[in-house]
N, C-alpha and C positions, 0 to 999 in steps of 0.2 A: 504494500500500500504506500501510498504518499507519503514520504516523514518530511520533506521540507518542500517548501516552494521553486520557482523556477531565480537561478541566479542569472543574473544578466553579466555578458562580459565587455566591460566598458572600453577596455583596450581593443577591440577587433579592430579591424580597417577593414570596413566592406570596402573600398576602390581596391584594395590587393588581393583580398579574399573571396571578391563575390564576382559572377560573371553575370548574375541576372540584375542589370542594374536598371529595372523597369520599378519607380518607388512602389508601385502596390505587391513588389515581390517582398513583401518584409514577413518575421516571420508571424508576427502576427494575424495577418491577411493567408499566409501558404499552409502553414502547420492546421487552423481548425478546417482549409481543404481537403486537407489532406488524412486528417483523422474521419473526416466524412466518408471518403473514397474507401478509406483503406483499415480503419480504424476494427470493421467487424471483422475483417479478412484477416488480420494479423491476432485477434482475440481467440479465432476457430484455431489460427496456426498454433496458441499455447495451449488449448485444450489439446490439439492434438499432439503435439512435440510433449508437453510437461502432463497433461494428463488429472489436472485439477485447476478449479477456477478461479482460488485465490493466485494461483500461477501464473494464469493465463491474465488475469488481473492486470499483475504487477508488471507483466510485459509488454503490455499494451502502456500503462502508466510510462515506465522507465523509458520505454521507443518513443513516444511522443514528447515525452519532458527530453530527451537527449536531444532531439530531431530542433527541439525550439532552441533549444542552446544552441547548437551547433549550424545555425541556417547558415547567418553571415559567416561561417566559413565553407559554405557551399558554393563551388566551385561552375557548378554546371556540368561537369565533366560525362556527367549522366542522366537519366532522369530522374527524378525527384524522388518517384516510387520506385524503384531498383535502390538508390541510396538511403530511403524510408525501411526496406526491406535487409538491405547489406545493416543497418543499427539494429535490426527487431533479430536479425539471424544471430548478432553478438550478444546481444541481451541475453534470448535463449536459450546460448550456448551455457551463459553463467547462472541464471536462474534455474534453470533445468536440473533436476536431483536424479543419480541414479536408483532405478527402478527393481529392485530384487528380478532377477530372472530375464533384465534387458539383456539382448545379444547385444557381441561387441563386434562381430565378424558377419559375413555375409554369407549365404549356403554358396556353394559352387553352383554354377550353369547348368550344369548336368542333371544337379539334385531340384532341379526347377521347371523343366522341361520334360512332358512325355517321353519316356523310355520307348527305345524300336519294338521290345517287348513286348509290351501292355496289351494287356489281352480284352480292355476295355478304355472308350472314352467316354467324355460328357456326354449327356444328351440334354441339348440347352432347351428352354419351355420355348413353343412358338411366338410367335410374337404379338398373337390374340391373347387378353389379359382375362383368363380362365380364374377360377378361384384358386385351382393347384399351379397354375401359373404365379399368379402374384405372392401366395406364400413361397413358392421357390423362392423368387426374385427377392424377397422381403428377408429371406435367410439367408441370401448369396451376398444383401446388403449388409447385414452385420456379421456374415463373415471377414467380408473385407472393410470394415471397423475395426474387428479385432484383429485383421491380420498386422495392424499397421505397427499396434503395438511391439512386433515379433521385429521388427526392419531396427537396425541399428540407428543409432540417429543420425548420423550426415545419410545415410539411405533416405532415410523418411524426408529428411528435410528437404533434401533434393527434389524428391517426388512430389511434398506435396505443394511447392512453389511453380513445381511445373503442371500437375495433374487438377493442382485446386484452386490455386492462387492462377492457374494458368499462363505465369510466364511463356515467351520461349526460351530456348535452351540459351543461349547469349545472354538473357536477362536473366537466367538463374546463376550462370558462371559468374556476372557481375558480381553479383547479392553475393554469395557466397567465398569467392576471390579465388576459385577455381578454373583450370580450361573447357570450354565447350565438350570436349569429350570426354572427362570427366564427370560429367553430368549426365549425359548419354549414359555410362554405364551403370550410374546409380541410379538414374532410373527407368530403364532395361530391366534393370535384375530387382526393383522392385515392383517395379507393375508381375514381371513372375512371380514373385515370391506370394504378393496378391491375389493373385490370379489360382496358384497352387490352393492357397485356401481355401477361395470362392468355388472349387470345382467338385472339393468334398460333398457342399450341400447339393450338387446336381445327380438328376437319376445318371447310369450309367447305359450304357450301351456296347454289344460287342464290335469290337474292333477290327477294321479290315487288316490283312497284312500290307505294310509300307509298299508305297508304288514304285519308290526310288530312295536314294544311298541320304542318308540321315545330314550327310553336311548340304544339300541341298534344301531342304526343309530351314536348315538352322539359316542359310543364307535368307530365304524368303522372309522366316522370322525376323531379322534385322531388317528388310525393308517393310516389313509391315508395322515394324517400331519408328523406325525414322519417319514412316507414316503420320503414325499417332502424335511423335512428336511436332511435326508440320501441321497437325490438324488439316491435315487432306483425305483423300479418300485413297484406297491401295489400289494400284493400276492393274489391279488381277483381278478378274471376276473368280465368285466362289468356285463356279464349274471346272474352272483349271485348275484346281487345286484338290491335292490327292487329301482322303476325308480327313484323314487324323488332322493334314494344314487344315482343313475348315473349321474342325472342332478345334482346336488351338487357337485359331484368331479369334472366332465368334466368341472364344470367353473371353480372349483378353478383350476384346471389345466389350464385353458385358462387366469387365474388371475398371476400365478406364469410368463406361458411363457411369457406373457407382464410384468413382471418386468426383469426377465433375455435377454430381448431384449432392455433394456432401460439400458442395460451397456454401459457405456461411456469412454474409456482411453483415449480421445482426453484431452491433455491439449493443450490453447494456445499457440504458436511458443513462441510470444513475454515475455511473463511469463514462461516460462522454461528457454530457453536466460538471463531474468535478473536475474532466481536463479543461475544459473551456474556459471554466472560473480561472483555474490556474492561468490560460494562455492569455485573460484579460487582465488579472492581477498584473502578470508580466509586463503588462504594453506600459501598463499606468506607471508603474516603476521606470521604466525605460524611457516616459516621455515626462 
């Protein structure tokens, strides 16, 4: 929670520190923008990264109180919300308590993907919303709720800036101050690791034998990811694709849409109210 108010730093030089030199850029004018926009999306990301709402709270407090301090040294170098997000990612990092039984490591690739073996796949519900339809789908969703827990945390964090928050992949390397392909594979291997989960609650189905050599599959698999990350459609129609690839995409397709439904902007009334007061208290000070 809040233990002090916002201190103002009387030494900045915005003419050497600031590149938005438009006067309604101050921060008193940008930060309650910006808490507007962004304010429930980074509250969802502490429930989900810290896992309780006094957490999620404080992170949301600490990101916005940093964000007002820190304006007039804002350079521009980025967008506002990529550099809103690169503070709420460090916050995170320190506010976030380890969890009894969180991983520290990631499953390998192999332990996450259909074996040549498998002598059964998913059988996804149609896409008519039947009553054993929507309890699948309603158990596939809090499957992959609790799968996220299981994702180590730079996994998760990765994912769900990209999958929730909907970044692209450039805008989550910023935030996080990682390479582009780095990111790609944390969240690759967590949309599988999700997806592994969500497949438990689907009926199953017998399995054809493989139409063809398993690193051809895994190749498709990677442009069907790069896919999702582009938010485009996959250049293959289902028909070319041998079944197991069908049943493979169509969950992870049914893995993504239950994370992009689990976007949240609700902040609390009462927690935006007391950052506001703060950001007004602030101007008054300041002027």
């Amino acid at each position: 929670m809040i233990s002090a108010g916002i201190g103002m730093n009387k030494t900045a030089s915005p003419s050497r520190t600031r590149r938005h030199d438009n006067p309604a850029d101050t921060a008193d004018r940008v930060i309650p923008r910006l808490l507007e926009e962004h304010g429930g999306l980074i509250y969802n990301l502490g429930l989900r990264m810290c896992g309780r709402q006094t957490d999620a709270e404080d992170l949301v407090q600490e990101t916005f109180l940093r964000a007002f301090r820190a304006w007039e040294k804002f350079e521009g170098r980025a967008q506002p919300s990529t550099w809103l997000y690169s503070i709420a990612a460090r916050t995170c990092k320190r506010i976030k308590r380890k969890r009894a039984g969180e991983p520290r490591r990631m499953q390998p690739l192999a332990e996450l993907i259909p074996a040549p073996g498998d002598k059964e796949i998913p059988a996804l519900p149609a896409e008519h919303d039947g009553p054993l339809d929507h309890v699948l789908r309603r158990e596939a969703q809090e499957a992959v709720q609790a799968a996220l827990a299981k994702l180590p945390p730079n996994f998760r964090m990765a994912l769900l800036l990209k999958d929730i928050v909907e970044f692209s992949v450039e805008e989550v390397a910023q935030v996080l101050g990682i390479k582009p392909a780095t990111v790609k594979t944390r969240v690759h291997r967590g949309r599988l690791l999700l997806r592994k989960e969500l497949v438990k609650k689907l009926p199953k189905r017998k399995s054809p034998p493989p139409d063809h050599e398993q690193k051809i599959c895994l190749d498709l698999l990677h442009a069907k990811q790069e896919s999702l990350d582009r938010g485009v459609a996959f250049p293959l129609a289902s028909g070319e694709l041998c079944s197991r690839c069908q049943s493979l995409f169509a969950t992870l397709d049914l893995t993504h849409e239950v994370c992009l439904n689990m976007k949240n902007d609700k902040l609390p009334q009462p927690l935006q109210d007391l950052l506001l007061q703060e950001f007004r208290s602030a101007a008054r000070r300041q002027n």
